[in-house]
N, C-alpha and C positions, 0 to 999 in steps of 0.2 A: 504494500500500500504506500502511493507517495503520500508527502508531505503534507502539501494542498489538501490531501484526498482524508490525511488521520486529523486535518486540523480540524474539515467539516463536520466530520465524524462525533469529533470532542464537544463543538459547538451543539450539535444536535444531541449530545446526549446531557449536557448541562443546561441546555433548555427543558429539557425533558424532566429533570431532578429538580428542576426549581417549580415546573409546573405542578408538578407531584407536591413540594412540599406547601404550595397555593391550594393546592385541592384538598389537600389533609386540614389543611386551617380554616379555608371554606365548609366545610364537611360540619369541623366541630362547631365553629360559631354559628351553623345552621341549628346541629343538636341543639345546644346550650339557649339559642335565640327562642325555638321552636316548644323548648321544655319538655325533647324526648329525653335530652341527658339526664334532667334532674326525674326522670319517669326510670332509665334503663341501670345506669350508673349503680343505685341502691340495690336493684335487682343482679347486678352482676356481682357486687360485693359479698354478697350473700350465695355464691355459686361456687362449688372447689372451683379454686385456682387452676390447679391442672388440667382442668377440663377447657375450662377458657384459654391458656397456653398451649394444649394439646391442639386444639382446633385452629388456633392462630397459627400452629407451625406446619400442620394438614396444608391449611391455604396459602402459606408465604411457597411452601416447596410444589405446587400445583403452580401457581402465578410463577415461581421461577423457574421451573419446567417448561411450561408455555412462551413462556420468552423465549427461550434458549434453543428452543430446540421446534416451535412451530414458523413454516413460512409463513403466515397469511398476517400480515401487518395487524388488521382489525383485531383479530386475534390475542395478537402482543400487547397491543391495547386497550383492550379488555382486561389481559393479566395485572398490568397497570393499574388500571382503573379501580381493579376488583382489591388488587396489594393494601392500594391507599387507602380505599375503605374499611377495608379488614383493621389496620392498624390504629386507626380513627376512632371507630369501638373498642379495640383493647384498652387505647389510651383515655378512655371515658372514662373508669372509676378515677383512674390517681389525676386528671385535669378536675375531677368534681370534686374530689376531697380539697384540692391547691385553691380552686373556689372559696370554699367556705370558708378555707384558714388566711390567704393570704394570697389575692386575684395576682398581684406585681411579682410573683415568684415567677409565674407562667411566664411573660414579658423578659427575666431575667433569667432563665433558662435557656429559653427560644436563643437570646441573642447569644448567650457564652457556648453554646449548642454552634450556633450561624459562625463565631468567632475561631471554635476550634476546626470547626471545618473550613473554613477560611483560610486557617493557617497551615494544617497538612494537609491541604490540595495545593499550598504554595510550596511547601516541602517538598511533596513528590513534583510540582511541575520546575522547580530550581536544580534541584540536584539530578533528573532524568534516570531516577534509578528505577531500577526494576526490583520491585518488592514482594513479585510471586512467590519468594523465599517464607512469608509469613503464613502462607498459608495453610500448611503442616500446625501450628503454633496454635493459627486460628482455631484449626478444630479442635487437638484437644484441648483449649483452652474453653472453648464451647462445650462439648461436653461435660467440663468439669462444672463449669456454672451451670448445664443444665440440673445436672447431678444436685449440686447444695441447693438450686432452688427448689426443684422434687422434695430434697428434706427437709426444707423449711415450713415448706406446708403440709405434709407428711408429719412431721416431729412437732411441730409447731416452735421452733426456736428461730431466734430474730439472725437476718445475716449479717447489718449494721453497717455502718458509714462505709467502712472501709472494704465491703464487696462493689458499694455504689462509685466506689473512687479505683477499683480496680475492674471494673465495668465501664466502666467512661476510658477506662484508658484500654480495654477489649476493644471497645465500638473506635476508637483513633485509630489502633491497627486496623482494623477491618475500613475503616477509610484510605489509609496510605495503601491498602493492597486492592482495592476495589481502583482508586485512582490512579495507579501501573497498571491495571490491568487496561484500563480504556486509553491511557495513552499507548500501550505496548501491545495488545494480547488482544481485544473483542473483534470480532468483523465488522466491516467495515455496514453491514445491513443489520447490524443487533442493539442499535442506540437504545431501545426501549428496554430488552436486559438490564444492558450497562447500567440505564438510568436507576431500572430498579432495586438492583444490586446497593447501588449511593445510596440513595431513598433510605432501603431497609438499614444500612449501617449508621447515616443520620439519627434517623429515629432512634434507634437505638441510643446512642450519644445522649438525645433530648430525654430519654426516660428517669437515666440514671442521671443525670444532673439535676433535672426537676426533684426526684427522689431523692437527692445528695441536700438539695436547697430547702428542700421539704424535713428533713430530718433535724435542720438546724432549727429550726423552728416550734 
């Protein structure tokens, strides 16, 4: 792939993460405006956790099969579509609980959320490295968190500040390897993957800072 041809590539797949992350916010301040949030939210609180995680990772790994691996654009886009949805409702109980206690935390996540992905997409596009080396790391390091959060709700013990601060810094790598991958690694017809690969590792970032700002309080 030339130059011209990975720069358009790039452009179209950061238009695509940003619209995503427009949709996700559209999405909620619809719930929240509309008063399904404060209708769903209390009803999901009260649901095993794992059942709501289990299902959320059924649909992230469907939506990111479907990108990857179907031609029909529509298609891709729909996975898309259906991602940012999905994530929208996860993120319902802990945006209604940041409600009640303290609306400016949301505001103040979003942006250090916006700022650290700001900064290691300038990382990976500064230094031109290829960081598919992390991606061994990534999984079992995924694993392992899925692992303690299974037992947290399982056992019922707290995982505390310092899995949320070593979760924000899961979600950075999974940033610096998601952004080598679209400069280095995706085809040049899979911007809507790529985007949603960024998407899901943003959000992620956004949970566990909310959760990190939310704790101090």
């Amino acid at each position: 792939m030339g130059t011209e041809t990975r720069a358009a590539f790039i452009s179209r797949t950061y238009a695509h993460v940003a619209l995503a992350i427009l949709g996700f916010a559209v999405i909620e301040s619809y719930l929240f405006s509309s008063g399904l949030a404060q209708e769903l939210a209390p009803r999901m609180l009260g649901v095993n956790w794992l059942l709501i995680l289990g299902a959320f990772m059924v649909v992230g790994w469907l939506a990111s099969h479907v990108a990857h691996r179907v031609e029909s654009k529509p298609l891709q886009y729909a996975a898309l579509a259906g991602f940012v949805l999905a994530e929208a409702i996860i993120f319902l109980p802990l945006l209604y609980i940041a409600v009640l206690t303290e609306p400016a935390i949301i505001e103040s996540a979003a942006g250090v959320t916006l700022l650290g992905t700001g900064g290691l997409t300038a990382v990976a596009f500064i230094t031109r490295k290829d960081f598919s080396f992390l991606r061994g790391i990534l999984v079992w390091a995924g694993i392992l968190a899925l692992v303690g959060i299974a037992g947290s709700v399982l056992f019922g013990f707290h995982l505390g500040t310092w899995f949320s601060v070593a979760m924000i810094g899961f979600a950075g790598a999974a940033i610096l390897y998601d952004t080598s991958n679209v400069m280095h690694h995706y085809p040049e017809d899979r911007h809507v993957a790529a985007a949603l690969e960024l998407f899901a590792s943003i959000a992620l970032m956004f949970w566990y800072v909310l959760q990190l700002f939310m704790s101090r309080d």
